[in-house]
BASE-975370 format. One line per field, with one value per atom (N, C-alpha, C): z, x, y; residue in one letter; residue number from 1. Coordinates in nm, 2 decimals. Last residue first. Layout:
% BASE-975370
Z: [Z;...]
X: [X;...]
Y: [Y;...]
lose: [A;...]
guti: [NUM;...]
***
This chain:
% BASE-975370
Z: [0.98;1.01;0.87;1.24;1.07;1.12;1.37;1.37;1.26;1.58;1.44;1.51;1.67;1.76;1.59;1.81;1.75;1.75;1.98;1.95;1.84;1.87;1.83;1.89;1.81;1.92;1.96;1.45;1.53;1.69;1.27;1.32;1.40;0.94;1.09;1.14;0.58;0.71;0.78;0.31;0.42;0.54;0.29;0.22;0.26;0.50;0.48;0.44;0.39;0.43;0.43;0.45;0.40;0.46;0.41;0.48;0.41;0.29;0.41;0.46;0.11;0.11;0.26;-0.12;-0.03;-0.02;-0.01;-0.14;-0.05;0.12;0.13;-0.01;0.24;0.15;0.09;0.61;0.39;0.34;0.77;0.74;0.62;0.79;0.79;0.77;0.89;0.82;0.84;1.08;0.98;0.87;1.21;1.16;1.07;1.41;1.24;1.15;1.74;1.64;1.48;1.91;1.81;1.74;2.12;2.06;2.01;1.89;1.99;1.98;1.63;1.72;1.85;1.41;1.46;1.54;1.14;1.22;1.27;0.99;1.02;1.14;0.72;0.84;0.85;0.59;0.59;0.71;0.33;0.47;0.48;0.15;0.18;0.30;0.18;0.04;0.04;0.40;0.37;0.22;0.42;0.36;0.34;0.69;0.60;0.56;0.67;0.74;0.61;0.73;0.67;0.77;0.95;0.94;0.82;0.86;0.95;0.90;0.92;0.86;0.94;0.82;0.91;0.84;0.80;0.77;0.81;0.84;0.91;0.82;0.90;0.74;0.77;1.07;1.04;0.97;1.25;1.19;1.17;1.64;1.52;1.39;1.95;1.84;1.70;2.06;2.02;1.92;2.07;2.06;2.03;2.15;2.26;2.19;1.95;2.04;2.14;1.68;1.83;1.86;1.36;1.46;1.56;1.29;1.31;1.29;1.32;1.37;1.37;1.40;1.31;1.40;1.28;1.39;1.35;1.19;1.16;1.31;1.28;1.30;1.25;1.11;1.22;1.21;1.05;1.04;1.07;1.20;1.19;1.08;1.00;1.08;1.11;1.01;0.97;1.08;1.17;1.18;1.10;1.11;1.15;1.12;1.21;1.21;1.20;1.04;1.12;1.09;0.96;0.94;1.04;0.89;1.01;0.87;0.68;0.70;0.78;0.61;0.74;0.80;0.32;0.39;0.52;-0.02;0.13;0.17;-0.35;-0.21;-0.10;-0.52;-0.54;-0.39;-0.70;-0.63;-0.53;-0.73;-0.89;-0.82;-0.50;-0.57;-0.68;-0.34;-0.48;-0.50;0.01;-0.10;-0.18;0.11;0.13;-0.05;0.37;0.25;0.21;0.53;0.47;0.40;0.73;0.56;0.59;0.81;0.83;0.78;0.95;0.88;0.90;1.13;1.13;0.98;1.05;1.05;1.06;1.00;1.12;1.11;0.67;0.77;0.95;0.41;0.47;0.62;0.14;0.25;0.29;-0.17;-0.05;0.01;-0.48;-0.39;-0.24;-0.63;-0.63;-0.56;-0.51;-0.45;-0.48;-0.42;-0.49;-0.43;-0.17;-0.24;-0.30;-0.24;-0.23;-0.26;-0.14;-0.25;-0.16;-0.19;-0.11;-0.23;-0.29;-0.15;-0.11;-0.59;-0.55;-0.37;-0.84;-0.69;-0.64;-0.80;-0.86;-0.74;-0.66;-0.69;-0.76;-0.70;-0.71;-0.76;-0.39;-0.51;-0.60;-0.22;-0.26;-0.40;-0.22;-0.21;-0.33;-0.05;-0.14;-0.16;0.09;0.00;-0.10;0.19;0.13;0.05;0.34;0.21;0.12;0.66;0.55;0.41;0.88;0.76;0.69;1.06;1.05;1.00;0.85;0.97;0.98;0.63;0.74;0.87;0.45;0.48;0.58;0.19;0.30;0.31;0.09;0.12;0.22;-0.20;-0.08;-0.03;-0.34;-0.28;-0.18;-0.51;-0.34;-0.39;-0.65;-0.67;-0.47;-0.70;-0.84;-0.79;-0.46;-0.47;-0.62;-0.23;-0.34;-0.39;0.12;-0.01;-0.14;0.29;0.30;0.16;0.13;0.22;0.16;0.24;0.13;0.19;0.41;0.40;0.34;0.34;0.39;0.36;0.30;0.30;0.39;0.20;0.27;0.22;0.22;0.18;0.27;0.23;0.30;0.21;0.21;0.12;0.16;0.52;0.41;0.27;0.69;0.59;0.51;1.02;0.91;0.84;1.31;1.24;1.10;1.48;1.44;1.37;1.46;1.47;1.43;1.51;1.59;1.56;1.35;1.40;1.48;1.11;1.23;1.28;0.76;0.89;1.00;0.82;0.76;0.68;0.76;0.83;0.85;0.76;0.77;0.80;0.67;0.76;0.75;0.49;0.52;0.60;0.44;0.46;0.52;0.20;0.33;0.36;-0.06;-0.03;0.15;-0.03;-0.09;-0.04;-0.22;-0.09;-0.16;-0.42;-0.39;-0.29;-0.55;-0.46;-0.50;-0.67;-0.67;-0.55;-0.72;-0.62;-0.67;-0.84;-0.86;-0.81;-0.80;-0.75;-0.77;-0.88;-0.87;-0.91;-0.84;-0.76;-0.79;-1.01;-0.98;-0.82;-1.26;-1.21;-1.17;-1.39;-1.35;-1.30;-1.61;-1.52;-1.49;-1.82;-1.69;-1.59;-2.10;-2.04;-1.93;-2.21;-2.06;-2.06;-2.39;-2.42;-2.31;-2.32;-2.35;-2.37;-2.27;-2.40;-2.43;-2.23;-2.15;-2.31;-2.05;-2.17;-2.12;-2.01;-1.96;-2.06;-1.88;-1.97;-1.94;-1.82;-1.71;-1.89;-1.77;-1.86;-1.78;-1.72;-1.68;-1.75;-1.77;-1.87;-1.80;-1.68;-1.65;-1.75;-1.76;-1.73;-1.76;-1.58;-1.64;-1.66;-1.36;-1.35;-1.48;-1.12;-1.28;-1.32;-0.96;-0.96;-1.09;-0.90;-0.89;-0.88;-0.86;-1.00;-1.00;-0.65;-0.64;-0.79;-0.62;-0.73;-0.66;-0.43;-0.45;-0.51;-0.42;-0.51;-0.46;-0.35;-0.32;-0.33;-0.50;-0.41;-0.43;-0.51;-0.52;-0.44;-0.55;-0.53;-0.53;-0.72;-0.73;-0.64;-0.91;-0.77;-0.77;-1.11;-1.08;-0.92;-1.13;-1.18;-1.12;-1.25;-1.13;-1.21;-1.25;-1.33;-1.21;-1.06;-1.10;-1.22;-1.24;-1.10;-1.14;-1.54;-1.38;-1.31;-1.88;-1.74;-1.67;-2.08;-1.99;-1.90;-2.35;-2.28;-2.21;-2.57;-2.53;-2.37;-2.60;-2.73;-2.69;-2.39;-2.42;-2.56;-2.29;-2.36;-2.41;-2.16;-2.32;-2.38;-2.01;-1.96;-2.10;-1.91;-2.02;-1.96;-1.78;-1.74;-1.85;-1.71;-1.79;-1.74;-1.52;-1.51;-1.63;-1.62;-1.64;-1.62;-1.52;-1.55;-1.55;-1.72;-1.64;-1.67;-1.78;-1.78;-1.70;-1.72;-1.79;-1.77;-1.52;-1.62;-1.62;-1.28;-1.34;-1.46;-1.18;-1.11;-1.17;-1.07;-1.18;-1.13;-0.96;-1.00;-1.12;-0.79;-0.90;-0.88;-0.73;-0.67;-0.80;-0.65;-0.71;-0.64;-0.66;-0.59;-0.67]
X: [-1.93;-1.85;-1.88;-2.15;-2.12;-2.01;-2.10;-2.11;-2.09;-2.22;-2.19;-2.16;-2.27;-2.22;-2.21;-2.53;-2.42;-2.40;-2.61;-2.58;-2.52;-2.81;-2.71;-2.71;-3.10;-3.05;-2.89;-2.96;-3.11;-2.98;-2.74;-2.77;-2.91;-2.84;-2.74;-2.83;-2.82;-2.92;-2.81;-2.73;-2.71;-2.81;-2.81;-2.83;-2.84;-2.86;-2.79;-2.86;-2.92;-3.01;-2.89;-2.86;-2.79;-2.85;-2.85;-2.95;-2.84;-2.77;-2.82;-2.91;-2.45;-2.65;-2.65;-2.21;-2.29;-2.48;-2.09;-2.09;-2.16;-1.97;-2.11;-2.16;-1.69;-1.74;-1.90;-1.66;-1.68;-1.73;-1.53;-1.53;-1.55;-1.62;-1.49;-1.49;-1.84;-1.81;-1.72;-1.79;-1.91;-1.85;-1.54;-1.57;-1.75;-1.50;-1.54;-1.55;-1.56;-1.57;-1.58;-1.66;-1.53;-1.51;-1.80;-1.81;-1.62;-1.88;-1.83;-1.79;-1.95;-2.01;-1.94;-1.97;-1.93;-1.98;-1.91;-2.03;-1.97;-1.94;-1.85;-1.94;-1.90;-1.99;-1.91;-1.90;-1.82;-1.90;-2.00;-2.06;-1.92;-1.94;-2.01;-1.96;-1.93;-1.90;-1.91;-2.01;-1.97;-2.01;-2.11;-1.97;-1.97;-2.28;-2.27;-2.13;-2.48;-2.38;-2.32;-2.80;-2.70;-2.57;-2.86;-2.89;-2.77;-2.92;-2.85;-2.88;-3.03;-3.09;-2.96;-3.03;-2.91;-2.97;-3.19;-3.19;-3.13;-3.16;-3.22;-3.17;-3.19;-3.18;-3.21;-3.33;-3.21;-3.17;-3.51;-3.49;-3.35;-3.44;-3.42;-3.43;-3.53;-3.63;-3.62;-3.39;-3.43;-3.51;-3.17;-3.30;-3.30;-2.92;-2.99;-3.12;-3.04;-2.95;-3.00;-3.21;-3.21;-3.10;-3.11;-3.19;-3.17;-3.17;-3.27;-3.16;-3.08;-3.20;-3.26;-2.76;-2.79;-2.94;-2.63;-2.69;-2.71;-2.28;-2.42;-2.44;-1.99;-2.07;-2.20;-1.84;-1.94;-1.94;-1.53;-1.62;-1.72;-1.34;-1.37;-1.56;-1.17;-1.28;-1.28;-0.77;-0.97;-1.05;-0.55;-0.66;-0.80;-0.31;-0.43;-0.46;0.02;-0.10;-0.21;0.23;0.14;0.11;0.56;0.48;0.38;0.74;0.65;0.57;1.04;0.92;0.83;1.27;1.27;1.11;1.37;1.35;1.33;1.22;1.25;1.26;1.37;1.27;1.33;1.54;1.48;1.38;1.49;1.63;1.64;1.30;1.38;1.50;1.12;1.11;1.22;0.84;0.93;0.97;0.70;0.72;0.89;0.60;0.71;0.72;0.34;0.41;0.51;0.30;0.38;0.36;0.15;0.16;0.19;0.02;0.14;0.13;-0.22;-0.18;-0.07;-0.40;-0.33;-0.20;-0.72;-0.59;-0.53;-0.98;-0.91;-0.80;-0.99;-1.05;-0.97;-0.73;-0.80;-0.87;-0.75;-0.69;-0.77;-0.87;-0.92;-0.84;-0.80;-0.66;-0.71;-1.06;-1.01;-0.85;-1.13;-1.18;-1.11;-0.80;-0.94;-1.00;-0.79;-0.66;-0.82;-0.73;-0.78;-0.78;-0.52;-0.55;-0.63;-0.44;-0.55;-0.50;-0.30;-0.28;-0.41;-0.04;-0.20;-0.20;0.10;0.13;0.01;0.18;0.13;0.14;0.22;0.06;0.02;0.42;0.40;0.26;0.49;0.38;0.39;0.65;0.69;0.64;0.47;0.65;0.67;0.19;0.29;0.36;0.23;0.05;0.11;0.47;0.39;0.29;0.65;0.66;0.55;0.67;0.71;0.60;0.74;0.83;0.81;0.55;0.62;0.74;0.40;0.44;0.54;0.23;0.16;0.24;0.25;0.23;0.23;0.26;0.18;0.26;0.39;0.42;0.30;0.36;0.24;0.34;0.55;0.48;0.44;0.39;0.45;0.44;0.57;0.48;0.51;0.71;0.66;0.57;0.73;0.76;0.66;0.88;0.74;0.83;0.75;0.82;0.79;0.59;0.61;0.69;0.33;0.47;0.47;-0.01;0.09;0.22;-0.08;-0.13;0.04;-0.30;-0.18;-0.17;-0.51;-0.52;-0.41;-0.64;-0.53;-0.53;-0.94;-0.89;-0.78;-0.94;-0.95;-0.93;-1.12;-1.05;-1.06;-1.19;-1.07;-1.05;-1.22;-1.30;-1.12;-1.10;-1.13;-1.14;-1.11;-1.22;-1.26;-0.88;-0.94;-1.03;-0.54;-0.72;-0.75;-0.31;-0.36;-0.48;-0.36;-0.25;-0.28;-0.59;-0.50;-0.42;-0.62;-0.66;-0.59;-0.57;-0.66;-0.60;-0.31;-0.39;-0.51;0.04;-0.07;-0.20;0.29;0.23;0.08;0.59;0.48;0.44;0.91;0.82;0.65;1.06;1.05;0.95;1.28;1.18;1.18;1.66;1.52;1.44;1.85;1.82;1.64;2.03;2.01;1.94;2.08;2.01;2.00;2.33;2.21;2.18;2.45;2.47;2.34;2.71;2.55;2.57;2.90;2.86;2.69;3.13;2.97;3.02;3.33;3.30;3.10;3.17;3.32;3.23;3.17;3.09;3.23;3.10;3.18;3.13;3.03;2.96;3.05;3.15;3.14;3.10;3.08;3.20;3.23;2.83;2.83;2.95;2.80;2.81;2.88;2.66;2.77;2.86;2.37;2.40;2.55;2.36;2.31;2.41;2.34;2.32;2.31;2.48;2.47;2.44;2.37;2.35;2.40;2.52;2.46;2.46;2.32;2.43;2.41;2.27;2.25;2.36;2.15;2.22;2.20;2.01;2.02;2.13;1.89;2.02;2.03;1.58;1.63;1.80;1.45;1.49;1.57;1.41;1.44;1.47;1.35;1.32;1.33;1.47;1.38;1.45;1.69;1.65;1.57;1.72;1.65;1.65;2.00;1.91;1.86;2.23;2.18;2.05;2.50;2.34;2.30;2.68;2.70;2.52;2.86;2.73;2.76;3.13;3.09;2.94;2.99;3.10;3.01;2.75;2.92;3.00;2.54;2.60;2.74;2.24;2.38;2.43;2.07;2.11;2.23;1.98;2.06;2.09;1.64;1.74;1.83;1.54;1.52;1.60;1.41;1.50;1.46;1.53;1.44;1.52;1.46;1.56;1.43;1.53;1.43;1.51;1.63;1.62;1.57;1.67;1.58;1.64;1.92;1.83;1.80;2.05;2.10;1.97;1.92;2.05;2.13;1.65;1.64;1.80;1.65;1.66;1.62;1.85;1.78;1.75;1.79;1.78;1.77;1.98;1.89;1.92;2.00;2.05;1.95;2.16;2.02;2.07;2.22;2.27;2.16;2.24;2.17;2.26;2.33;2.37;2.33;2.32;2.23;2.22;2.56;2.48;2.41;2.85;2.78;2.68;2.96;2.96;2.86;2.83;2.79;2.79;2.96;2.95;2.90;2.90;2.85;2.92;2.88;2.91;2.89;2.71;2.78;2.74;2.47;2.51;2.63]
Y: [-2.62;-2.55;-2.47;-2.84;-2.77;-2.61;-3.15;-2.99;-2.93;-3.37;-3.36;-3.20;-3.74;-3.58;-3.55;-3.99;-3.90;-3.75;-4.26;-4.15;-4.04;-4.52;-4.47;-4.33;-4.66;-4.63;-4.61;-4.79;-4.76;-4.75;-4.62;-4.68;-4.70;-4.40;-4.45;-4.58;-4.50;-4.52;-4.50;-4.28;-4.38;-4.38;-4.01;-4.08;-4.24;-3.72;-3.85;-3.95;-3.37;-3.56;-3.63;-3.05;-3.22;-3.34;-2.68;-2.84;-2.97;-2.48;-2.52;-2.62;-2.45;-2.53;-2.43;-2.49;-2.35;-2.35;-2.77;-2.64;-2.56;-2.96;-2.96;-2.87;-3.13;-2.99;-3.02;-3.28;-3.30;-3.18;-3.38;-3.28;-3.27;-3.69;-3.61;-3.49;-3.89;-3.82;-3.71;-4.14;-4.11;-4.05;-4.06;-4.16;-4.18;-3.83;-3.82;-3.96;-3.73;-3.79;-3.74;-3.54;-3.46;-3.58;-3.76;-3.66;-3.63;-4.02;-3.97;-3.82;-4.11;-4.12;-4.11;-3.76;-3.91;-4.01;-3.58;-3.65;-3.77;-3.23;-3.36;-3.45;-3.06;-3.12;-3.25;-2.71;-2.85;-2.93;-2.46;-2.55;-2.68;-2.17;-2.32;-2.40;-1.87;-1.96;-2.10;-1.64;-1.81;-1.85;-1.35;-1.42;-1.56;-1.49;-1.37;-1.42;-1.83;-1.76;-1.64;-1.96;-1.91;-1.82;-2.23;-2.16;-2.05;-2.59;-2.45;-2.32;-2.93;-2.81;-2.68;-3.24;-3.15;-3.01;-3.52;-3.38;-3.29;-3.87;-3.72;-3.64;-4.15;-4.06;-3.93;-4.26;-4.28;-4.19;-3.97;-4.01;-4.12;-3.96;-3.90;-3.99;-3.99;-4.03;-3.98;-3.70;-3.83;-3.89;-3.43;-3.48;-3.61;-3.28;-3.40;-3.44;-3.00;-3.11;-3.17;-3.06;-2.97;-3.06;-3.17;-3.16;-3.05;-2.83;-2.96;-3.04;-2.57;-2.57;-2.67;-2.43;-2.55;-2.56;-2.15;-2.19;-2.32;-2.16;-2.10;-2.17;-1.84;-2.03;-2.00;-1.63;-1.66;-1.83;-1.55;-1.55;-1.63;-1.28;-1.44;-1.46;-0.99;-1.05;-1.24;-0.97;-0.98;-1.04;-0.76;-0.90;-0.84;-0.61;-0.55;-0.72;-0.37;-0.51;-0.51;-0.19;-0.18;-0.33;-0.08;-0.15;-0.15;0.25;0.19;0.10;0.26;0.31;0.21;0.22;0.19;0.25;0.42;0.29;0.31;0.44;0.51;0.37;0.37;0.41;0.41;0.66;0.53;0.52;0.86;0.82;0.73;0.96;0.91;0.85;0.81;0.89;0.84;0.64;0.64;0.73;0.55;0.63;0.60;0.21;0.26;0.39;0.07;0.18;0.24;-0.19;-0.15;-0.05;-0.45;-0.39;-0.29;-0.79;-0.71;-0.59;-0.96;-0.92;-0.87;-1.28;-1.13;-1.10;-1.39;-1.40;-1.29;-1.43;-1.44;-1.45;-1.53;-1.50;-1.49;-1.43;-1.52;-1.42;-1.17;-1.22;-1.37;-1.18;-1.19;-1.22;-1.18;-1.16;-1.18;-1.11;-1.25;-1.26;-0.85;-1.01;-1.12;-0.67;-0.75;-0.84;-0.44;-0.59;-0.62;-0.14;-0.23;-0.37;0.19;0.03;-0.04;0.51;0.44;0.30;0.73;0.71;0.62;0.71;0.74;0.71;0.63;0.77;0.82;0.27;0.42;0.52;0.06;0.05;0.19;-0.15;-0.05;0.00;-0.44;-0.39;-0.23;-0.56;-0.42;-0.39;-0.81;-0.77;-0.67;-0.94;-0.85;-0.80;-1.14;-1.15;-1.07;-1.18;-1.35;-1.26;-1.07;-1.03;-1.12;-0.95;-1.04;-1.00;-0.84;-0.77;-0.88;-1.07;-0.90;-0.92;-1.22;-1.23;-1.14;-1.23;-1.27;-1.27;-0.92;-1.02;-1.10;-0.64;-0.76;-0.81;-0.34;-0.45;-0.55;-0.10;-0.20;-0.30;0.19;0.08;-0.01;0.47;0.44;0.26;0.73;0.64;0.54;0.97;0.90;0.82;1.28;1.13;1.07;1.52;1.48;1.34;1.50;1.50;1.46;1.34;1.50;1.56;1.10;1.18;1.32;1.14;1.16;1.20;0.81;0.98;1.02;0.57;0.61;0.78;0.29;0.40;0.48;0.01;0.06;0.19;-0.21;-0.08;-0.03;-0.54;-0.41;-0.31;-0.79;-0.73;-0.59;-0.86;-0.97;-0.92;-0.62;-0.69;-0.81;-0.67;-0.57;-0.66;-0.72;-0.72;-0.65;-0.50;-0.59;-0.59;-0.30;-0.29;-0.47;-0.26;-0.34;-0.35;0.08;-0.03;-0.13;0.13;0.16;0.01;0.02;0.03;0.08;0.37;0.25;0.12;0.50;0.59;0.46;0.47;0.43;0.49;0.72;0.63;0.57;0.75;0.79;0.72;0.90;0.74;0.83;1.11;1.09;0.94;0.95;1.02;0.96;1.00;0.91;0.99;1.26;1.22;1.12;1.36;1.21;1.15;1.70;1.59;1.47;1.84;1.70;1.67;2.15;2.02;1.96;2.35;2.31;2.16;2.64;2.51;2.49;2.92;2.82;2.65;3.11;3.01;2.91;3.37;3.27;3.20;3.63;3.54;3.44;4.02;3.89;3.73;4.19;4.11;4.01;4.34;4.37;4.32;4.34;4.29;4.33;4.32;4.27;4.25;4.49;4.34;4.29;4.72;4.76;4.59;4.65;4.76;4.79;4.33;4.45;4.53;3.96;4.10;4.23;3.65;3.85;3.91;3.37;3.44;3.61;3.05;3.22;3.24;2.76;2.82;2.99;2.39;2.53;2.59;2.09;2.16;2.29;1.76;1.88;2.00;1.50;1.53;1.71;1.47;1.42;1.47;1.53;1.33;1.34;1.75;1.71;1.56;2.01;1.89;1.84;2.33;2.24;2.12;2.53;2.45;2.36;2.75;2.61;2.61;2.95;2.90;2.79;3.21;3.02;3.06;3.44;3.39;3.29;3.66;3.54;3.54;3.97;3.88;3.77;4.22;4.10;4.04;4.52;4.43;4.29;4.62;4.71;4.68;4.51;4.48;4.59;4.50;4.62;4.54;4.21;4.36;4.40;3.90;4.00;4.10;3.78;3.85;3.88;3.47;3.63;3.67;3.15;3.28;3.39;3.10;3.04;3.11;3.07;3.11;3.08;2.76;2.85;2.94;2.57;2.68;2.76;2.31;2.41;2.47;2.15;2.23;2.31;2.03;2.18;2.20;1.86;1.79;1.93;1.89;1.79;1.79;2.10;1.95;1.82;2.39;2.28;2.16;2.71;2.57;2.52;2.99;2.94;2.78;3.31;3.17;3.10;3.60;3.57;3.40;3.98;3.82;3.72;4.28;4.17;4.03;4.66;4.50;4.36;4.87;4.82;4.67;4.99;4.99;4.94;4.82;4.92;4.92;4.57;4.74;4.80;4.33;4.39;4.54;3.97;4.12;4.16;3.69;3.78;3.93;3.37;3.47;3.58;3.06;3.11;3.27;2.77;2.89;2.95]
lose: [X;X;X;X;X;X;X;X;X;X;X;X;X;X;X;X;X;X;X;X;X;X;X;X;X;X;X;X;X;X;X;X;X;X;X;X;X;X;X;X;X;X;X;X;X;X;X;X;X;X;X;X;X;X;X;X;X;X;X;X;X;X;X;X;X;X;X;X;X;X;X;X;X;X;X;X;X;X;X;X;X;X;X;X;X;X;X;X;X;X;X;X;X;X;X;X;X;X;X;X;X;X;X;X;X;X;X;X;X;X;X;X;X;X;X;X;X;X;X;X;X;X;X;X;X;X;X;X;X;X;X;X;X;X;X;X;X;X;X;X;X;X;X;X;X;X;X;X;X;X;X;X;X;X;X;X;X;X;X;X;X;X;X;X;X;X;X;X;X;X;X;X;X;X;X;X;X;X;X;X;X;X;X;X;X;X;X;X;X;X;X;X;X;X;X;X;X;X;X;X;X;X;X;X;X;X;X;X;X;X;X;X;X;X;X;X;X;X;X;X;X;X;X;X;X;X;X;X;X;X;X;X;X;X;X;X;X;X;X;X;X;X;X;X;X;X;X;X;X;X;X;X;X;X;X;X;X;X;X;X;X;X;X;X;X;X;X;X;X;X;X;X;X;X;X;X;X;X;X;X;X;X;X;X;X;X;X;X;X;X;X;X;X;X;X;X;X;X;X;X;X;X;X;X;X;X;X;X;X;X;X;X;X;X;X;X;X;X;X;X;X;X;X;X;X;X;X;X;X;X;X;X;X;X;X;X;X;X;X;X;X;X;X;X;X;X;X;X;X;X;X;X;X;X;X;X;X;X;X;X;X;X;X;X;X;X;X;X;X;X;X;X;X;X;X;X;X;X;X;X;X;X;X;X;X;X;X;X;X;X;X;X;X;X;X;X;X;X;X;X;X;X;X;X;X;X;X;X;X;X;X;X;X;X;X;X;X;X;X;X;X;X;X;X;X;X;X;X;X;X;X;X;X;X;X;X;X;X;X;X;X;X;X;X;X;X;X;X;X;X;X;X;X;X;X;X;X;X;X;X;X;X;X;X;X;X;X;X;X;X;X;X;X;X;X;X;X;X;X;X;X;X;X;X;X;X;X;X;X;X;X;X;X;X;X;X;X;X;X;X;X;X;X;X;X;X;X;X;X;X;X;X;X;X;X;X;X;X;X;X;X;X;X;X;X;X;X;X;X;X;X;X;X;X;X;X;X;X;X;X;X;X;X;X;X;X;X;X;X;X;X;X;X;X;X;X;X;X;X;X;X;X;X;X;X;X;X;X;X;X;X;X;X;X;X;X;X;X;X;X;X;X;X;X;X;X;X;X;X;X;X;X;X;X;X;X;X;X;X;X;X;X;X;X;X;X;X;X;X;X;X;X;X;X;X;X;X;X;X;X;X;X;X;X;X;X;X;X;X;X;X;X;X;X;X;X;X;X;X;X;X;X;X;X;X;X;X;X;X;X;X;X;X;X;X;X;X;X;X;X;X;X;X;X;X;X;X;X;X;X;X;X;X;X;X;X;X;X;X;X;X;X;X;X;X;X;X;X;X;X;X;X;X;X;X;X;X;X;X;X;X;X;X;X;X;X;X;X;X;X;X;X;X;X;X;X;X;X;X;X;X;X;X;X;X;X;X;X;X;X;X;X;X;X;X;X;X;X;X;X;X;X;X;X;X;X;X;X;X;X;X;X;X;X;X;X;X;X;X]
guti: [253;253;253;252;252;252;251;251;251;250;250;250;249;249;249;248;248;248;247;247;247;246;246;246;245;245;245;244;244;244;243;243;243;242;242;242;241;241;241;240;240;240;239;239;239;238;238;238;237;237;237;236;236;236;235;235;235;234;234;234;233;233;233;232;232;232;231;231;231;230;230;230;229;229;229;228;228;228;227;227;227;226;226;226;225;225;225;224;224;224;223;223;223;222;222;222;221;221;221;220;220;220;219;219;219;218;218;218;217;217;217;216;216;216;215;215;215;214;214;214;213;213;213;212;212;212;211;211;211;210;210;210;209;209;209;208;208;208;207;207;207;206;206;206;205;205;205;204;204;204;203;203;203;202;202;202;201;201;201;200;200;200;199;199;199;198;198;198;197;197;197;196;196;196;195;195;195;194;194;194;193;193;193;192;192;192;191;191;191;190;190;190;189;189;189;188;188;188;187;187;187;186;186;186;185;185;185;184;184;184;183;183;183;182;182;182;181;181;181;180;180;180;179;179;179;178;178;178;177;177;177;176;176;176;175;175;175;174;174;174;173;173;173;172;172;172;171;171;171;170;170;170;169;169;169;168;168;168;167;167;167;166;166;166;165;165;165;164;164;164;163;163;163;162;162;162;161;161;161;160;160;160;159;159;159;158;158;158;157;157;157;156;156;156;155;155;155;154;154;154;153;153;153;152;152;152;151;151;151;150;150;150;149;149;149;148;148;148;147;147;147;146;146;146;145;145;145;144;144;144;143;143;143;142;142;142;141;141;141;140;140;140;139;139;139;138;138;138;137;137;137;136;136;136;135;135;135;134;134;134;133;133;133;132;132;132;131;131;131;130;130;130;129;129;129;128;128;128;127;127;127;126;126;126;125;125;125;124;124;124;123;123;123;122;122;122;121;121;121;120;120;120;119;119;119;118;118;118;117;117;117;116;116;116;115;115;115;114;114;114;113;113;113;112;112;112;111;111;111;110;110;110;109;109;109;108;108;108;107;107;107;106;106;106;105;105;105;104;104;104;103;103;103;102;102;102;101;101;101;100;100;100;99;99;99;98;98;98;97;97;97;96;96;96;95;95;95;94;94;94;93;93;93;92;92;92;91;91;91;90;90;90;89;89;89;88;88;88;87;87;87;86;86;86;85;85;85;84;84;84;83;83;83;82;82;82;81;81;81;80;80;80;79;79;79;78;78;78;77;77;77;76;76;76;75;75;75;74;74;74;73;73;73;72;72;72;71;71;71;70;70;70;69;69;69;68;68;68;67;67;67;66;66;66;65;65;65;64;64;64;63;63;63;62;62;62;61;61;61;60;60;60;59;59;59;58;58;58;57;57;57;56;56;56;55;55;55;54;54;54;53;53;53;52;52;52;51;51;51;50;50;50;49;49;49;48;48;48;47;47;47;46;46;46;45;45;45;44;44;44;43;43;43;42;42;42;41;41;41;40;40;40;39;39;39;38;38;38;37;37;37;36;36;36;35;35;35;34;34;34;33;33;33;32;32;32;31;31;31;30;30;30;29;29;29;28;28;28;27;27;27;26;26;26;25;25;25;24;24;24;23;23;23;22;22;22;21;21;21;20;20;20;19;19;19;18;18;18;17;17;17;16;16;16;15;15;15;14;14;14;13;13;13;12;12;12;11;11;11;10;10;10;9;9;9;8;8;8;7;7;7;6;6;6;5;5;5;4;4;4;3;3;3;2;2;2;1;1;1]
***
């Protein structure tokens, strides 16, 4: 801002911007022409990251010894960027994929970049601490980053600008999906007359990357078998004989 005269003639004032150190030179703004007392001006000079250089210019046919100028002030902004909000998943939602898509809606201000915070217990920082994922408004955690199954989340956007990030921006919750039990089709339950060396048959499960089975003789027993990684089947013979007229309890997980 600043103040201006220009009683009379031909004579213009012209604001110029550098932002390379003074080499180069733009005006921005209007011209000011003829005032015959004093004005009071303000200029937006935009947005600049780098070190700024303004100069007044007067030209005119009588070598502007007439154009006055006083009181100017050029102020910085330092203010951080405004915070944005969540849009996907929503807040409390359930059932979302263990590699989600986060999706947030552009702050109101302009801004270089946002970052992602996860994690598993509100305001924490475990899957990711203040990620810069760029100045874009959607991320997808990869496959090989998969959250875990049934579990609750935390997460975070927090917009960049040159004067650094925003703070106190809304975290939201969201839970993945669980993921299913199979069926198990042989044996039936309660059946008898079971092979020693039987055949644990189940059914597939969506997402499952493999089976665990555990087997005892009581039920929630695991004295047989402990929860053992199976890989990704659907079926397991026991190799070993059981016992003759033995019960047993199993479950695949």
């Amino acid at each position: 801002s600043f103040d201006y005269i220009n009683p009379t003639g031909s004579d213009v004032l012209k604001i110029q911007l550098s932002t390379d150190g003074g080499t180069t030179f733009n005006t921005v703004g209007p011209t000011y022409g003829v005032s015959s007392s004093w004005s009071s001006k303000s200029l937006d000079l935009g947005s600049n990251s780098a070190t700024a250089v303004v100069r007044f210019i007067a030209t005119g046919e009588n070598g502007s010894d007439d154009i006055c100028i006083d009181n100017v002030d050029i102020t910085a902004s330092t203010a951080l960027p405004n915070c944005t909000t969540i849009s996907s998943p929503t807040n409390a939602s359930t059932g979302i994929s263990v590699t989600p898509t986060i999706t947030w809606n552009a702050s109101t201000s302009a801004v270089s970049s946002y970052k992602l915070t996860i994690g598993t217990t509100p305001g924490g920082t475990d899957i990711m601490n203040a990620v810069d994922v760029g100045n874009v408004t959607t991320y997808t955690i990869p496959t090989a980053s998969q959250l875990l199954y049934g579990k609750t989340y935390y997460a975070k956007v927090s917009p960049v600008n040159s004067n650094g990030t925003a703070t106190g921006c809304t975290e939201i919750s969201f839970k993945t999906k669980d993921i299913g039990c199979p069926s198990v089709t042989a044996p039936a339950a309660s059946a008898t007359g079971v092979s020693l060396t039987p055949a644990i048959t189940w059914s597939a499960v969506t997402d499952a990357t493999g089976y665990r089975l555990t087997v005892g003789t009581t039920s929630g027993g695991t004295d047989i078998l402990n929860n053992i990684d199976l890989g990704n089947v659907t079926t397991y013979t026991f190799t070993t004989p059981l016992n003759n007229s033995t019960t047993y309890f199993y479950v695949v997980n």
